[in-house]
VEXDREN-2710 file (C-alpha; in Angstrom, 1 decimal):
% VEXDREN-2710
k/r/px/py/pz
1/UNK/134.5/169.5/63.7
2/UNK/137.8/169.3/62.1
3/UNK/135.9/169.0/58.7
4/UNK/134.2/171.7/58.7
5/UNK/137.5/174.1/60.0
6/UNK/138.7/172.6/56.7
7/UNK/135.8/173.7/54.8
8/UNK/135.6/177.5/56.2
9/UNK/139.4/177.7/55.8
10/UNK/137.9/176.5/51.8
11/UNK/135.6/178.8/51.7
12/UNK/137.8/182.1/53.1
13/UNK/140.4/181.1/50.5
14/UNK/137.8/181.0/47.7
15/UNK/136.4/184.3/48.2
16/UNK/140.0/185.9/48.6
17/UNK/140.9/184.6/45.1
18/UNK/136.8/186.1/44.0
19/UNK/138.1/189.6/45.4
20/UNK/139.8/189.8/43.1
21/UNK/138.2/189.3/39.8
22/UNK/137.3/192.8/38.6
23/UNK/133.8/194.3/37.9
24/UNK/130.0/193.0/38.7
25/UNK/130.6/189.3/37.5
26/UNK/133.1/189.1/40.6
27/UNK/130.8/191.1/43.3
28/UNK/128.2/188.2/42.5
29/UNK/130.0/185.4/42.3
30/UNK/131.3/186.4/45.9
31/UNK/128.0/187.1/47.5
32/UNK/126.7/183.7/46.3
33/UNK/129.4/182.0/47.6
34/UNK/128.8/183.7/51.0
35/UNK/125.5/182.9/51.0
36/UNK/125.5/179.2/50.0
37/UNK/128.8/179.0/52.7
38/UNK/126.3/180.5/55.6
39/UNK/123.5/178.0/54.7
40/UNK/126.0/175.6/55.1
41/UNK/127.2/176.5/58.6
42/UNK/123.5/177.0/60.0
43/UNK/122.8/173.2/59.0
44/UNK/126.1/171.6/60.3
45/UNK/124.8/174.2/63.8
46/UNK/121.9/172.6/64.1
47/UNK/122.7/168.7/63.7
48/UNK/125.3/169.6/66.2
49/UNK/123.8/171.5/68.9
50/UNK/120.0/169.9/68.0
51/UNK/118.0/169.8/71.2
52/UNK/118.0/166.1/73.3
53/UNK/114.1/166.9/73.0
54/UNK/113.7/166.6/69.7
55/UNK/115.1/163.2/69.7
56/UNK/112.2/161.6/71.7
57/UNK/109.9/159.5/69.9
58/UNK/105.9/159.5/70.1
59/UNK/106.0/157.1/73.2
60/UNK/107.7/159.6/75.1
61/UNK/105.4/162.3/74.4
62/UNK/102.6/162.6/76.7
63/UNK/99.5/161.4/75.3
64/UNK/98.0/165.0/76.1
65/UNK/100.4/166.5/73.8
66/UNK/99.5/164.0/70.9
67/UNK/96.2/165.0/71.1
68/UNK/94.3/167.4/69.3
69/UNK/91.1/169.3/70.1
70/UNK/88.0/167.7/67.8
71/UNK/86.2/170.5/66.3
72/UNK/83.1/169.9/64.4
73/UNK/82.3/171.1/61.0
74/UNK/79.4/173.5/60.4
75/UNK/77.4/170.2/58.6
76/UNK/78.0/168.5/61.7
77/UNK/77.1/170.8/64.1
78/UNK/73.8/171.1/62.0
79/UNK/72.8/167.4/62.6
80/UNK/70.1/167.0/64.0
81/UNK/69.5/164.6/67.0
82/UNK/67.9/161.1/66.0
83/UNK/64.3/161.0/67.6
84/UNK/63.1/159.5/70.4
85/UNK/61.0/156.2/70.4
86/UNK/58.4/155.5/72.5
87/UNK/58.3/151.9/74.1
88/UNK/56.2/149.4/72.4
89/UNK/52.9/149.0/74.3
90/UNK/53.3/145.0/74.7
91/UNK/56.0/142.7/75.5
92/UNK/56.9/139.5/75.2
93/UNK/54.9/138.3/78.5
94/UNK/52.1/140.1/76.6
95/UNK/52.5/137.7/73.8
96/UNK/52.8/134.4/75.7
97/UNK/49.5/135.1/78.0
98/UNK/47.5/136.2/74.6
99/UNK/48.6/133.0/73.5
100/UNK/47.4/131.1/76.2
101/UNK/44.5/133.2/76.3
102/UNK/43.6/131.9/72.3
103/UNK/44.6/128.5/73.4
104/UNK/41.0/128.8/75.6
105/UNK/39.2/130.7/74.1
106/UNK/39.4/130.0/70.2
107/UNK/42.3/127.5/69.2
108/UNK/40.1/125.5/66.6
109/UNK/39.2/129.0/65.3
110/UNK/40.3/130.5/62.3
111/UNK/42.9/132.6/62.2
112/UNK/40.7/135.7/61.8
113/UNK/38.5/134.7/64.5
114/UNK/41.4/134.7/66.4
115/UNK/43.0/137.7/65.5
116/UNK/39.7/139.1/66.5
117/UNK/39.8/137.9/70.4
118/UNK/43.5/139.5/71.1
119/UNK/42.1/142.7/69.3
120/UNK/39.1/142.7/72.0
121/UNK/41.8/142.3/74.7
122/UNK/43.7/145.5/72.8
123/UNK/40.3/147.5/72.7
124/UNK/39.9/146.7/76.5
125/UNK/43.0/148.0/77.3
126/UNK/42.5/151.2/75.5
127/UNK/39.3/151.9/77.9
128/UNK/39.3/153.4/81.0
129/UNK/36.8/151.0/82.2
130/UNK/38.9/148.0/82.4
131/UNK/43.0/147.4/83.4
132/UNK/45.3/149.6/81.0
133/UNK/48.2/146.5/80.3
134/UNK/47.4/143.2/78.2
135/UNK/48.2/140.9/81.0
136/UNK/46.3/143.1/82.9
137/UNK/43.4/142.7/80.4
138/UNK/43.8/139.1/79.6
139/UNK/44.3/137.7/83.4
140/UNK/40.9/139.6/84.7
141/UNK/38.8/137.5/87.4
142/UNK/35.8/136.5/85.3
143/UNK/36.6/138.0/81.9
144/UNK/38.4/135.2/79.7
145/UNK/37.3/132.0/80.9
146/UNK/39.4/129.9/78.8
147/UNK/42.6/131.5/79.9
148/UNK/44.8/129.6/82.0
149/UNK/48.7/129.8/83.0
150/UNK/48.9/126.1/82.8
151/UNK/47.7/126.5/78.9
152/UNK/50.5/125.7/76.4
153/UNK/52.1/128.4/74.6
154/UNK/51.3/127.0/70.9
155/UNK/53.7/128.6/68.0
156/UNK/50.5/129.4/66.0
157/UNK/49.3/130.9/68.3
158/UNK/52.3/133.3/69.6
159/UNK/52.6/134.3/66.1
160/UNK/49.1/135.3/65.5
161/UNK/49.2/137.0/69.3
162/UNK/52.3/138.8/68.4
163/UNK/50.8/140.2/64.6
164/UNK/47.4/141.6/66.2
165/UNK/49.6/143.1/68.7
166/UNK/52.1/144.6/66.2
167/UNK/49.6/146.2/64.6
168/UNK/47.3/147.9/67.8
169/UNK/50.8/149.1/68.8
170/UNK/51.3/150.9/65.1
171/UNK/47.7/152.3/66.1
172/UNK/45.6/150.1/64.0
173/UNK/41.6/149.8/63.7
174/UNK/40.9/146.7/65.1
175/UNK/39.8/143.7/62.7
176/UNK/36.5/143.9/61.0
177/UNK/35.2/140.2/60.1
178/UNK/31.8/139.7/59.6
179/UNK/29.2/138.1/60.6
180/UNK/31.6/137.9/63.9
181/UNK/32.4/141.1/64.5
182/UNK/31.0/143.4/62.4
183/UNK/32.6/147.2/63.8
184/UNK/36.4/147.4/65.2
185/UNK/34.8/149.1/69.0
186/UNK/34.3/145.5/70.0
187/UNK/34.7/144.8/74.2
188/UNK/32.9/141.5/74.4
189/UNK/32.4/138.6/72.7
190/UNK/30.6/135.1/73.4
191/UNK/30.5/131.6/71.8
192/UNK/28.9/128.2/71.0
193/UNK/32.2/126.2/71.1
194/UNK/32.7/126.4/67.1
195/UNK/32.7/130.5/66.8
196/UNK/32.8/133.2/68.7
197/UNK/30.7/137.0/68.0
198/UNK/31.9/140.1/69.0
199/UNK/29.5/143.3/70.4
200/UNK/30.4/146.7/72.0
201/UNK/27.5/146.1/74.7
202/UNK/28.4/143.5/77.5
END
């Protein structure tokens, strides 16, 4: 405080000597000093009356105060959604009993005559006339004869169970492979032990 009474008592003397200088050169000179003295005082006001607010830091201000509303941009607000997926129509279960089902029915089989028994299970599930799941399908008193839950779960076999499925669920025709099955509508199928042919008629 004592500084700055020194420095107004500066400042009055300076523009008592600036009085008097004659003309326009000394009018100006005097209102800048005035000026650059006032800008002076307002600073040395507020460091020494500044607020004990202003002094907290950001951990002392609520985090409600910190925060700021989160408005979206007209590009945002025109995204659209991501779609929807429906569920695939098998699942791993599924997968594992076609397997066992193959094991059965077809293991010494080709891999297309294979492919061809999971895609008769697939075409029975997609008619009304028989149970609307593969395990369903597959596990039916009377129906596959060579399935059994006591069959082995051979990785061959999962993987080819798992492709034919894969692709009924993309909404694929089923397999074509003559001379065993020689249209995709295929429900029933019979075999000598070496092959096995596939028919729409039971």
């Amino acid at each position: 405080m004592h500084n700055w009474i020194t420095h107004h008592k500066r400042c009055t003397k300076s523009i008592t000597i600036l009085k008097g200088i004659n003309g326009e050169l000394g009018r100006e000179l005097t209102q800048t000093l005035v000026n650059y003295f006032c800008c002076i005082g307002l600073v040395a006001g507020c460091v020494l009356f500044v607020s004990p607010w202003s002094l907290q830091t950001c951990e002392d201000i609520p985090l409600e105060a910190k925060a700021l509303p989160v408005q979206l941009t007209t590009r945002e607000r025109d995204i659209e959604p991501l779609p929807s997926y429906e569920p695939l129509k098998f699942t791993e279960e599924d997968i594992r009993v076609c397997a066992q089902v193959l094991y059965g029915e077809a293991k010494d089989c080709s891999q297309e005559e294979q492919m061809l028994v999971i895609w008769c299970i697939c075409n029975r599930v997609d008619d009304p006339r028989f149970p609307n799941t593969v395990i369903g399908v597959a596990t039916q008193t009377g129906q596959f004869h060579g399935y059994s839950s006591s069959n082995p779960v051979l990785p061959r076999l999962y993987e080819v169970a798992q492709k034919v499925l894969e692709r009924w669920d993309f909404d694929e025709d089923a397999l074509i492979h003559s001379p065993y099955a020689t249209s995709s509508d295929y429900l029933y199928f019979n075999g000598d032990g070496y092959h096995n042919w596939f028919r729409k008629e039971c």
